[in-house]
mmCIF file of the N, C-alpha and C atoms, coordinates in Angstrom:
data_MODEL
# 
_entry.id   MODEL 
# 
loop_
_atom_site.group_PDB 
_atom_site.id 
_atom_site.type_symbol 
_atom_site.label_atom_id 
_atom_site.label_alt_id 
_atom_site.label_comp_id 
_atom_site.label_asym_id 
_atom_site.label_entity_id 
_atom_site.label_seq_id 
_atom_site.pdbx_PDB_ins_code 
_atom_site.Cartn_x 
_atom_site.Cartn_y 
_atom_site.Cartn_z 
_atom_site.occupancy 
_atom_site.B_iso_or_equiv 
_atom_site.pdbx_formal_charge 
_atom_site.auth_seq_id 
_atom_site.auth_comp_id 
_atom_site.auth_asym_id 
_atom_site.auth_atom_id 
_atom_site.pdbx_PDB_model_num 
ATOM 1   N N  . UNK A 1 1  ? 142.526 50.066 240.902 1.00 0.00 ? 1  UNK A N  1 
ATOM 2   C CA . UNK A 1 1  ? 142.639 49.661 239.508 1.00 0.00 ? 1  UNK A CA 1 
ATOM 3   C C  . UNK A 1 1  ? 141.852 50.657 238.658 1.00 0.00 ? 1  UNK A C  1 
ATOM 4   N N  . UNK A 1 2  ? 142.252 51.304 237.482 1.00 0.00 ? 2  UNK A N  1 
ATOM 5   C CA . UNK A 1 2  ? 141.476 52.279 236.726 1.00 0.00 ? 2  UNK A CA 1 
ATOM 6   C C  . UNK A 1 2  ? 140.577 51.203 236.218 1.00 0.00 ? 2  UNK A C  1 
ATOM 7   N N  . UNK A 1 3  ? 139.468 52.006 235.834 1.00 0.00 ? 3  UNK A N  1 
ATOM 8   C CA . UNK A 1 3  ? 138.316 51.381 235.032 1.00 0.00 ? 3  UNK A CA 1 
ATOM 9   C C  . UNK A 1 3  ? 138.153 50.472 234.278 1.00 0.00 ? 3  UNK A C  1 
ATOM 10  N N  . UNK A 1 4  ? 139.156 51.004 233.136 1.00 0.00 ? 4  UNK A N  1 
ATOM 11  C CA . UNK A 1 4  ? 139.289 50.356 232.080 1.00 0.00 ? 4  UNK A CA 1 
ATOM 12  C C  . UNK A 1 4  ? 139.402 48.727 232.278 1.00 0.00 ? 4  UNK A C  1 
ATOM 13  N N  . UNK A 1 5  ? 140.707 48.711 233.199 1.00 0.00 ? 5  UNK A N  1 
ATOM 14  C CA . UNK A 1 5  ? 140.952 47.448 233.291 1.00 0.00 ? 5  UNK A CA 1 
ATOM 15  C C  . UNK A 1 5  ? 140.483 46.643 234.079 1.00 0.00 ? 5  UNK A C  1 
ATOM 16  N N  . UNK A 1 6  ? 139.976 47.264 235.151 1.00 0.00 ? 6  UNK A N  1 
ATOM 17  C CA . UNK A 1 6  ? 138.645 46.170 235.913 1.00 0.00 ? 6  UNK A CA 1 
ATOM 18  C C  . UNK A 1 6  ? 138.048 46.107 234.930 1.00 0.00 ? 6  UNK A C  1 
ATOM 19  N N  . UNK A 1 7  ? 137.337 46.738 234.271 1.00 0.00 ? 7  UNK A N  1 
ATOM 20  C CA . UNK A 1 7  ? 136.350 46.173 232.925 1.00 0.00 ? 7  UNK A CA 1 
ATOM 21  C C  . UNK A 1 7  ? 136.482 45.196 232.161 1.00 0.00 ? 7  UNK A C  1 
ATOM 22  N N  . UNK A 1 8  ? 138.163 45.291 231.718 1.00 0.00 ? 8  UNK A N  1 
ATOM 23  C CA . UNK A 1 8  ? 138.600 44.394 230.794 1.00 0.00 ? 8  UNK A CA 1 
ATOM 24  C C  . UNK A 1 8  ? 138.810 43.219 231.642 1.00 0.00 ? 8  UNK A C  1 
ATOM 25  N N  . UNK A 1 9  ? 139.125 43.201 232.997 1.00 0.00 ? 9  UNK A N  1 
ATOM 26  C CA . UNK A 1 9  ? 139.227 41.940 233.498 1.00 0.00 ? 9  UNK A CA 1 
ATOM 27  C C  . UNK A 1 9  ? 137.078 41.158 234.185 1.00 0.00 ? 9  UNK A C  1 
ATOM 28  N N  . UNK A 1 10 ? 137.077 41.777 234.532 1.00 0.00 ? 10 UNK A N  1 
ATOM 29  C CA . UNK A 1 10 ? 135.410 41.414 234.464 1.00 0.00 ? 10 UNK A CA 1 
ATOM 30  C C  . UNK A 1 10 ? 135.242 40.652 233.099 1.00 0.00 ? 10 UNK A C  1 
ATOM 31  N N  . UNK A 1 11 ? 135.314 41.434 231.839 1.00 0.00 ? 11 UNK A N  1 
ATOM 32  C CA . UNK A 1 11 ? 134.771 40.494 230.875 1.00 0.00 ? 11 UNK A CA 1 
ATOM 33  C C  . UNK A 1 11 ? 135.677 39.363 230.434 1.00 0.00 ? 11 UNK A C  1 
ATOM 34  N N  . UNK A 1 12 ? 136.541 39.619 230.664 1.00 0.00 ? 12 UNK A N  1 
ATOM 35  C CA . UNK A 1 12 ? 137.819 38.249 230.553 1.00 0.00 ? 12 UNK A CA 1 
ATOM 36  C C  . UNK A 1 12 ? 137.040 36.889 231.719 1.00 0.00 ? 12 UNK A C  1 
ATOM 37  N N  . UNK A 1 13 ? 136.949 37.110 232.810 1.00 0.00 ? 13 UNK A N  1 
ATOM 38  C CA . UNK A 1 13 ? 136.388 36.027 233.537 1.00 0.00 ? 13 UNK A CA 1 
ATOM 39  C C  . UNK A 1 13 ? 134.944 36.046 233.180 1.00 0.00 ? 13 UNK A C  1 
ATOM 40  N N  . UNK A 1 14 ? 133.912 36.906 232.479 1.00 0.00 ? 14 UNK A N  1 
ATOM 41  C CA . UNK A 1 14 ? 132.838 36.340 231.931 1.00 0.00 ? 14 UNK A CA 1 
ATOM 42  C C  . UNK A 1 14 ? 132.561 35.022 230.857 1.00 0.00 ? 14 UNK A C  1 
ATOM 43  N N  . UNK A 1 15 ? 134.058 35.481 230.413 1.00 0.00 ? 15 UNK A N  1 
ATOM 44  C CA . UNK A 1 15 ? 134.152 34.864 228.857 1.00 0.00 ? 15 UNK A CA 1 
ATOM 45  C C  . UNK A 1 15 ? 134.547 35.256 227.332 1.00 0.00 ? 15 UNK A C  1 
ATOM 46  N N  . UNK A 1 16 ? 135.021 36.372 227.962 1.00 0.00 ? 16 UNK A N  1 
ATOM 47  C CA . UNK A 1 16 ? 135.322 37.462 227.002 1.00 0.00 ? 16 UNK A CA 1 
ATOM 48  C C  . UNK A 1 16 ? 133.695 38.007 226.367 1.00 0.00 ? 16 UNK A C  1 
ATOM 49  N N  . UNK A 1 17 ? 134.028 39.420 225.534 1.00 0.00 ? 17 UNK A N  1 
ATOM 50  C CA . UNK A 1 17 ? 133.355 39.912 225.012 1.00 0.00 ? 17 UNK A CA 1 
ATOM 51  C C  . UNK A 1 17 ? 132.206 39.080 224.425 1.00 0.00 ? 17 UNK A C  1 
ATOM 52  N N  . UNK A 1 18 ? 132.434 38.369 223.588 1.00 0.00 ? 18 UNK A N  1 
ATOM 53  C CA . UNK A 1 18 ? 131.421 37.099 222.576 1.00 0.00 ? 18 UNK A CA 1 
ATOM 54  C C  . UNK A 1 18 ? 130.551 36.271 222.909 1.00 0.00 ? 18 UNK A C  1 
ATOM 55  N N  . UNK A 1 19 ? 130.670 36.441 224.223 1.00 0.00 ? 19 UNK A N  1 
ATOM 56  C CA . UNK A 1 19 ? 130.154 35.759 225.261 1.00 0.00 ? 19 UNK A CA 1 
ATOM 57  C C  . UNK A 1 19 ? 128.459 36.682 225.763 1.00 0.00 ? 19 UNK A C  1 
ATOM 58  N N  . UNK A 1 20 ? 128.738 37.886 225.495 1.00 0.00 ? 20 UNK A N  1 
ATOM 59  C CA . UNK A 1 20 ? 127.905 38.819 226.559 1.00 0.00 ? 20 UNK A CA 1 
ATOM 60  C C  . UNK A 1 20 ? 126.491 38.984 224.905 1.00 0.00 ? 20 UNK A C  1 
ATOM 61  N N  . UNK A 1 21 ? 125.436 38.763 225.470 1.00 0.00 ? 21 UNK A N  1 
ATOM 62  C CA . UNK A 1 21 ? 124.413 38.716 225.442 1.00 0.00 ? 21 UNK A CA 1 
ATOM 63  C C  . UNK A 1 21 ? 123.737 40.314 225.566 1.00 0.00 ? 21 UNK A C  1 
ATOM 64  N N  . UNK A 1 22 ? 123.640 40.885 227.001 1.00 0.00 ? 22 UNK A N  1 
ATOM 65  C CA . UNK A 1 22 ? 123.165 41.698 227.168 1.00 0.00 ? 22 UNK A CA 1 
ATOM 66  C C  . UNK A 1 22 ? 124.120 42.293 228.332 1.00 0.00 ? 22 UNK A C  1 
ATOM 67  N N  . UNK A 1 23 ? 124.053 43.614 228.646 1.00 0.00 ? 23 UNK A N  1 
ATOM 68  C CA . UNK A 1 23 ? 124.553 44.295 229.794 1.00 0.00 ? 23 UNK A CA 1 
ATOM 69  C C  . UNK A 1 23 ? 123.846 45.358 230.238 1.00 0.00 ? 23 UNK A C  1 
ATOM 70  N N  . UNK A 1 24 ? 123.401 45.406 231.116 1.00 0.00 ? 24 UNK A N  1 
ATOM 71  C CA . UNK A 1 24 ? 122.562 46.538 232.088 1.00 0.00 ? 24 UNK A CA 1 
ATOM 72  C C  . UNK A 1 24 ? 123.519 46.947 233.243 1.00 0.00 ? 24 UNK A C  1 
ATOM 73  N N  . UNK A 1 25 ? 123.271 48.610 233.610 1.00 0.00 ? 25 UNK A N  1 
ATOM 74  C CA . UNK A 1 25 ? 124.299 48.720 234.795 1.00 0.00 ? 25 UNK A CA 1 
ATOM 75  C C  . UNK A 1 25 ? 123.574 49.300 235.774 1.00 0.00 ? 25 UNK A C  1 
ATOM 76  N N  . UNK A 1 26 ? 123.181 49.473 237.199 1.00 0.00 ? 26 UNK A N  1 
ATOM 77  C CA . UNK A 1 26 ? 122.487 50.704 238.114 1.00 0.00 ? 26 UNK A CA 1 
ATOM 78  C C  . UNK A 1 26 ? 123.861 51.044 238.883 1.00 0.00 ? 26 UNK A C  1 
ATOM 79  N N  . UNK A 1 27 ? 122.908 51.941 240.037 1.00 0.00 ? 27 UNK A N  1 
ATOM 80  C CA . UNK A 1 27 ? 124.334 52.280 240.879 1.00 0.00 ? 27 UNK A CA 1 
ATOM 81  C C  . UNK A 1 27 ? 125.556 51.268 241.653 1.00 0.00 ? 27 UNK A C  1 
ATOM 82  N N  . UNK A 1 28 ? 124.861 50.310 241.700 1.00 0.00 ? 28 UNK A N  1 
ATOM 83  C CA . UNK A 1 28 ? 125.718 49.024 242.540 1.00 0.00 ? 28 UNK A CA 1 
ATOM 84  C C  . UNK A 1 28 ? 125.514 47.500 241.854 1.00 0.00 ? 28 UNK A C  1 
ATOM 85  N N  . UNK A 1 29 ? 125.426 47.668 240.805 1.00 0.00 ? 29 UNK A N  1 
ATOM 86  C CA . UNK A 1 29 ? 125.802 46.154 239.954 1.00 0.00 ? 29 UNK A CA 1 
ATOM 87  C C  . UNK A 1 29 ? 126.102 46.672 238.330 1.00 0.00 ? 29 UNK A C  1 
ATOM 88  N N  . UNK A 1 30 ? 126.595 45.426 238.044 1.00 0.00 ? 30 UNK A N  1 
ATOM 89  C CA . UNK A 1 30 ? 126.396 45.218 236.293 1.00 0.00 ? 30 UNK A CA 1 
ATOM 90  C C  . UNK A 1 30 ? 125.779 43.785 236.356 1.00 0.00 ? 30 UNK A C  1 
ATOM 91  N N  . UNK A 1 31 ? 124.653 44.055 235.344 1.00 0.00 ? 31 UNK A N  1 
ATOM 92  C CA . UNK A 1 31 ? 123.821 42.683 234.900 1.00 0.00 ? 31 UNK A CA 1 
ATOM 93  C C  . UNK A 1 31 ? 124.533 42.253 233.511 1.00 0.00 ? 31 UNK A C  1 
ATOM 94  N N  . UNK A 1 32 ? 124.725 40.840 233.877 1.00 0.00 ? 32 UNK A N  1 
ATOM 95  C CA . UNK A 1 32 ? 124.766 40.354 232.551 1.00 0.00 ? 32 UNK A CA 1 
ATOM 96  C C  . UNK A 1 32 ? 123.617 39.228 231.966 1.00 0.00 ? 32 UNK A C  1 
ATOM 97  N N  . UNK A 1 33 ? 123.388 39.005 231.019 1.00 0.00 ? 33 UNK A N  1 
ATOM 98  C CA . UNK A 1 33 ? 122.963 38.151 230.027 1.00 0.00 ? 33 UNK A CA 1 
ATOM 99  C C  . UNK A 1 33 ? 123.550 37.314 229.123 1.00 0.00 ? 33 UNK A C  1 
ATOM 100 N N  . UNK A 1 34 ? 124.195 36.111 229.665 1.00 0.00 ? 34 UNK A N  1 
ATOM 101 C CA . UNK A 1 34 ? 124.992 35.068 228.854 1.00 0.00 ? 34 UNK A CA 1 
ATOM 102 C C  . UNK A 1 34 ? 124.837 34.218 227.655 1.00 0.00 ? 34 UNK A C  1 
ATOM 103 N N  . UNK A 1 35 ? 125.885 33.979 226.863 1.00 0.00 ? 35 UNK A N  1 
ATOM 104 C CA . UNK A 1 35 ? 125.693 32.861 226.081 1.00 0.00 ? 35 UNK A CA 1 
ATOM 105 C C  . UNK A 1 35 ? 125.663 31.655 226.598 1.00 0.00 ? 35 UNK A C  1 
ATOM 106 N N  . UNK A 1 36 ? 126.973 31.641 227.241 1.00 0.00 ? 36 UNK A N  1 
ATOM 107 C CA . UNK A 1 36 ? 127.250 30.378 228.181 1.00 0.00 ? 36 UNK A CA 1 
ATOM 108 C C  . UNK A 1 36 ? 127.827 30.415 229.254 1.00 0.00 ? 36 UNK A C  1 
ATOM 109 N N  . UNK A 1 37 ? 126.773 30.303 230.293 1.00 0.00 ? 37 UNK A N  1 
ATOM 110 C CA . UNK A 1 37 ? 127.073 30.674 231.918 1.00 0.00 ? 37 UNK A CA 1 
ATOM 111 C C  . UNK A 1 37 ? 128.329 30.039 232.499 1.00 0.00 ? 37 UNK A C  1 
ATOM 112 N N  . UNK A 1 38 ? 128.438 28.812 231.453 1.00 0.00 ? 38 UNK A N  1 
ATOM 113 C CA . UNK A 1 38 ? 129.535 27.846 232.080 1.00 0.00 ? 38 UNK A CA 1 
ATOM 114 C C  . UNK A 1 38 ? 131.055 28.513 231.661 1.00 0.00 ? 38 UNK A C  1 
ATOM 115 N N  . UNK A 1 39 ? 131.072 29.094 230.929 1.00 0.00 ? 39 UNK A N  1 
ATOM 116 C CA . UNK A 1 39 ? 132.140 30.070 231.045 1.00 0.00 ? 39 UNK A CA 1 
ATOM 117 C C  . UNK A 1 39 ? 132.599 31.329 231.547 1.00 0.00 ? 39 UNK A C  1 
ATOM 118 N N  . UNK A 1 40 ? 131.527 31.502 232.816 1.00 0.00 ? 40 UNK A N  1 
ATOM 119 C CA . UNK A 1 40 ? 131.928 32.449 233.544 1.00 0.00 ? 40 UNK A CA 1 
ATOM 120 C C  . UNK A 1 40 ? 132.768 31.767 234.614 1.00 0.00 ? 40 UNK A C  1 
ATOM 121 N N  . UNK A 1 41 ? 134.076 32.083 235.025 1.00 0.00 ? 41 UNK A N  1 
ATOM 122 C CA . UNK A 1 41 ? 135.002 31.911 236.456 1.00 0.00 ? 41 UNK A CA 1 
ATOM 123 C C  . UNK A 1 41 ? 134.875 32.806 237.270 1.00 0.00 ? 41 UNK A C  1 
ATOM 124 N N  . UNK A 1 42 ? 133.543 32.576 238.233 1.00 0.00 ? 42 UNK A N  1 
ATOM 125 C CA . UNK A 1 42 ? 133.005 33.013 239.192 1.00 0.00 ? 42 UNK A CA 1 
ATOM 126 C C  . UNK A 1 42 ? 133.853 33.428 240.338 1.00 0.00 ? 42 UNK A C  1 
ATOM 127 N N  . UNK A 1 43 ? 135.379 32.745 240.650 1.00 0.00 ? 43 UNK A N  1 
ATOM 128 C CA . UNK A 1 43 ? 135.765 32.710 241.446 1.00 0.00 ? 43 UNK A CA 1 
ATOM 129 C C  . UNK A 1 43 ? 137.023 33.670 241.199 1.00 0.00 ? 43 UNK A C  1 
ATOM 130 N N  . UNK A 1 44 ? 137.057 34.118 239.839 1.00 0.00 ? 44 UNK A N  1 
ATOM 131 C CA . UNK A 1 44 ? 138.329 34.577 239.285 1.00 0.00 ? 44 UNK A CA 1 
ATOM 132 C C  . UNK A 1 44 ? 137.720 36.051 239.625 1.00 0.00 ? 44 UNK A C  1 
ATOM 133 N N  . UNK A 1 45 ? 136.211 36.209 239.457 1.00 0.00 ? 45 UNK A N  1 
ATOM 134 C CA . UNK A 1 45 ? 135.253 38.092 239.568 1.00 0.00 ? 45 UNK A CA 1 
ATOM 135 C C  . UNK A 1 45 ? 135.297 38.450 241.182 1.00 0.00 ? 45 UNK A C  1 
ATOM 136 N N  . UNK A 1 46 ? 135.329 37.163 242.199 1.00 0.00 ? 46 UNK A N  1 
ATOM 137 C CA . UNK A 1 46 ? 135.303 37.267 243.369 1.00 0.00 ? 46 UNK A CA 1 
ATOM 138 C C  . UNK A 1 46 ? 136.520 37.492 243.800 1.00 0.00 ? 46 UNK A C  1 
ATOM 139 N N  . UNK A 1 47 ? 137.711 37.084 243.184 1.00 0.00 ? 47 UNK A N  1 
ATOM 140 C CA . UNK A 1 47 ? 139.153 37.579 243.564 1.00 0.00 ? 47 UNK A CA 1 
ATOM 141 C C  . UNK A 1 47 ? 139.528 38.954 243.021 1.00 0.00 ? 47 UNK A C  1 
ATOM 142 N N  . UNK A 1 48 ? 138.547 39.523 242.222 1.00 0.00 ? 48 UNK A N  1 
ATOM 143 C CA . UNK A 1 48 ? 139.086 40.786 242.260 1.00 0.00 ? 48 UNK A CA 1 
ATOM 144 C C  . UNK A 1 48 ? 138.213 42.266 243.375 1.00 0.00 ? 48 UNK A C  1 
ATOM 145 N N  . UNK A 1 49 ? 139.305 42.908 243.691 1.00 0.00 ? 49 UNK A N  1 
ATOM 146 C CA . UNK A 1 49 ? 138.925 43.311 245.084 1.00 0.00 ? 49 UNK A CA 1 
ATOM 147 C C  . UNK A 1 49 ? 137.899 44.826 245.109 1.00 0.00 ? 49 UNK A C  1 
ATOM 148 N N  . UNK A 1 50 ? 137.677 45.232 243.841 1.00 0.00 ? 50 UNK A N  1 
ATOM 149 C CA . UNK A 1 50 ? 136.720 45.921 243.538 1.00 0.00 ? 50 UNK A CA 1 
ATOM 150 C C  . UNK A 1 50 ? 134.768 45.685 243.131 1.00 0.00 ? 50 UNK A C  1 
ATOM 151 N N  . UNK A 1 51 ? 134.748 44.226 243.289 1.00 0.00 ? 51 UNK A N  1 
ATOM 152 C CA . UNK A 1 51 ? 133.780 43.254 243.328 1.00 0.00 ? 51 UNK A CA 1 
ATOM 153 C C  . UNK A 1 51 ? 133.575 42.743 244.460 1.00 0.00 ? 51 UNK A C  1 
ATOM 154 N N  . UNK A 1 52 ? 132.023 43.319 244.863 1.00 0.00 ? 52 UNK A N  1 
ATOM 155 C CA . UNK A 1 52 ? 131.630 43.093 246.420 1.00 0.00 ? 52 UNK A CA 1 
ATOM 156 C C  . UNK A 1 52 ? 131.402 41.965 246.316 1.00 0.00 ? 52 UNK A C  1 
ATOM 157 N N  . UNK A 1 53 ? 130.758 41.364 245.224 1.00 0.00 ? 53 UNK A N  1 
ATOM 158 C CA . UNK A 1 53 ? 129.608 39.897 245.456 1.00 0.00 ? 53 UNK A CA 1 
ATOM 159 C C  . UNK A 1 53 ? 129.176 39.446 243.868 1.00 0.00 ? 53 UNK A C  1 
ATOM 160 N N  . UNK A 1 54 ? 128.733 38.724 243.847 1.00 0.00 ? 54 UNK A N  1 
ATOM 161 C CA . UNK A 1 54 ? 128.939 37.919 242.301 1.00 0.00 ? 54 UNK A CA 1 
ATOM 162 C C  . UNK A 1 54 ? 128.001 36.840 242.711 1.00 0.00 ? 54 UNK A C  1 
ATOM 163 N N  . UNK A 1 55 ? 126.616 36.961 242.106 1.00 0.00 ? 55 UNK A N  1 
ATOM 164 C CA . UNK A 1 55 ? 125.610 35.745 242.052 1.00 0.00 ? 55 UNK A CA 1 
ATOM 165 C C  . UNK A 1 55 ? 124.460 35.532 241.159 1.00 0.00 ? 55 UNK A C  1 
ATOM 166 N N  . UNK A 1 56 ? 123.787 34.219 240.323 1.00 0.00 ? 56 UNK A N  1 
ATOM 167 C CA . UNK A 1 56 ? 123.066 34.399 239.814 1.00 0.00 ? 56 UNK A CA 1 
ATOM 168 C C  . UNK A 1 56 ? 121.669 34.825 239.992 1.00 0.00 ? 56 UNK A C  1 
ATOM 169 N N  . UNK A 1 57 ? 120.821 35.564 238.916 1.00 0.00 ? 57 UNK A N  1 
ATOM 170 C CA . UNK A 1 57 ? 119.230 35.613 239.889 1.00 0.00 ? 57 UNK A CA 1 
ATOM 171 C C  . UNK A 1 57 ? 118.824 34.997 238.378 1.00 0.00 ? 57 UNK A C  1 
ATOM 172 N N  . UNK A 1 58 ? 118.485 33.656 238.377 1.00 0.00 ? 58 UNK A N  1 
ATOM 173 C CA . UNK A 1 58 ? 117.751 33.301 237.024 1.00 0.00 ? 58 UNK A CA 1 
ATOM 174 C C  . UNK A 1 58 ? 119.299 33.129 235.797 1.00 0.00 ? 58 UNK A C  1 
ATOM 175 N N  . UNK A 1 59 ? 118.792 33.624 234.616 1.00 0.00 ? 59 UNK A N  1 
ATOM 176 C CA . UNK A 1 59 ? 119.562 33.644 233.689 1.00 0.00 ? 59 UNK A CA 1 
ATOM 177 C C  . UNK A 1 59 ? 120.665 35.027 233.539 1.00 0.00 ? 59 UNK A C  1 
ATOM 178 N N  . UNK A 1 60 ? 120.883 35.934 234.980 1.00 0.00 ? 60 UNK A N  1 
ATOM 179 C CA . UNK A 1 60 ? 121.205 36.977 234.945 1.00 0.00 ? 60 UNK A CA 1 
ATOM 180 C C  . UNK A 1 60 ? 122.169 36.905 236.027 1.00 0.00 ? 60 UNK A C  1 
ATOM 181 N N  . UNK A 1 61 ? 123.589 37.068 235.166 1.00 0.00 ? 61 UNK A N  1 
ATOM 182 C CA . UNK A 1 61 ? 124.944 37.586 236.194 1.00 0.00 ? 61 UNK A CA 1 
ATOM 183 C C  . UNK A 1 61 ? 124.504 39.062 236.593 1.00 0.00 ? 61 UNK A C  1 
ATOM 184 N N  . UNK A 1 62 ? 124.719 38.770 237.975 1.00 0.00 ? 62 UNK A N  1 
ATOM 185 C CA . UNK A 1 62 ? 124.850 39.991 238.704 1.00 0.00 ? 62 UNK A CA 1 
ATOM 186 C C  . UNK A 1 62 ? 126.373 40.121 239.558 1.00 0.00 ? 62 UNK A C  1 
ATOM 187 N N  . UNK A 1 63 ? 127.377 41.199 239.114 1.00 0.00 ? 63 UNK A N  1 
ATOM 188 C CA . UNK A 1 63 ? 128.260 41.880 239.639 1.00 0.00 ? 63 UNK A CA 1 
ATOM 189 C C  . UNK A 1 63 ? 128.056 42.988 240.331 1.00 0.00 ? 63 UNK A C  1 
ATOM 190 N N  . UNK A 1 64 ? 128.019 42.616 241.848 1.00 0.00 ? 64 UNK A N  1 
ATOM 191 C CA . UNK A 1 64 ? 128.369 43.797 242.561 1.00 0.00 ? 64 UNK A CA 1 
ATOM 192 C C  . UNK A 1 64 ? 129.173 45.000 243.001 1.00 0.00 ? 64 UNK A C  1 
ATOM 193 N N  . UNK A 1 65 ? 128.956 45.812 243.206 1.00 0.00 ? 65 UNK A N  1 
ATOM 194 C CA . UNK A 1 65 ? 130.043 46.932 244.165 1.00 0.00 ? 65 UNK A CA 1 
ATOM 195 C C  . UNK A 1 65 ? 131.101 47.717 243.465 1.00 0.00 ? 65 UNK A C  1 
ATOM 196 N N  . UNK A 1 66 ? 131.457 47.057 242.067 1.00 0.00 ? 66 UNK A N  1 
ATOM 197 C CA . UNK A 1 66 ? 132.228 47.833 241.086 1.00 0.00 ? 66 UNK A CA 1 
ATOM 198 C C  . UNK A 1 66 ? 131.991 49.387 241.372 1.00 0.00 ? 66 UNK A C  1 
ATOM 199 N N  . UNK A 1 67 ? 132.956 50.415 240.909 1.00 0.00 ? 67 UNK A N  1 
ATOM 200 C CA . UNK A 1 67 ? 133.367 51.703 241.390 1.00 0.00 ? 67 UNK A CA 1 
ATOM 201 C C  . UNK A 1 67 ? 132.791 52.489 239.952 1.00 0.00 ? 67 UNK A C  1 
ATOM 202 N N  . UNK A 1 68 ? 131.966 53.156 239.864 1.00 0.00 ? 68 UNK A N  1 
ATOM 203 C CA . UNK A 1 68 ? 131.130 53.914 238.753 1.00 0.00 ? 68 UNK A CA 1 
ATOM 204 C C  . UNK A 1 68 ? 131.856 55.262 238.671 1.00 0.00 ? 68 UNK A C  1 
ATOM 205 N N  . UNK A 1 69 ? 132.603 55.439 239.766 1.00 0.00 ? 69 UNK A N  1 
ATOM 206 C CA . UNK A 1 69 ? 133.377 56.581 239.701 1.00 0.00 ? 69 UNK A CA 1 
ATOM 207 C C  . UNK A 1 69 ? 134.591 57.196 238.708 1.00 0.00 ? 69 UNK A C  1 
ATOM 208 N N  . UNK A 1 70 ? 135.233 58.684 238.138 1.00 0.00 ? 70 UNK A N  1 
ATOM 209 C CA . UNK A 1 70 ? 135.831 58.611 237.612 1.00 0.00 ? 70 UNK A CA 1 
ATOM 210 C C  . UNK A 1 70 ? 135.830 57.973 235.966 1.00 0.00 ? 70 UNK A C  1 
# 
């Protein structure tokens, strides 16, 4: 999947854009910072196959394994 649109689908199952608080990235996650956690579909970030792992630490979505490449 090009970038773009894993991106656009990541923030679609966050909650869309309006939703995001904060975003931090390193080599193997994107952090998020929510408005409302309850509108993340956790299970919708785990069905996509460029996402190693998907879990909270505190008030902070963490997305794994996404491709930084390109």
């Amino acid at each position: 999947m090009a970038k773009e649109a894993l991106i656009n689908k990541i923030v679609e199952a966050i909650g869309k854009a309006e939703n995001i608080n904060e975003v931090t990235c390193c080599m193997t996650r994107l952090c998020f910072w929510l408005k409302d956690k309850k509108a993340v579909d956790k299970a919708k970030l785990e069905a996509l196959t460029e996402v190693l792992g998907v879990l909270w630490s505190g008030d902070e979505l963490q997305v794994s394994g996404w491709d930084q490449s390109g």
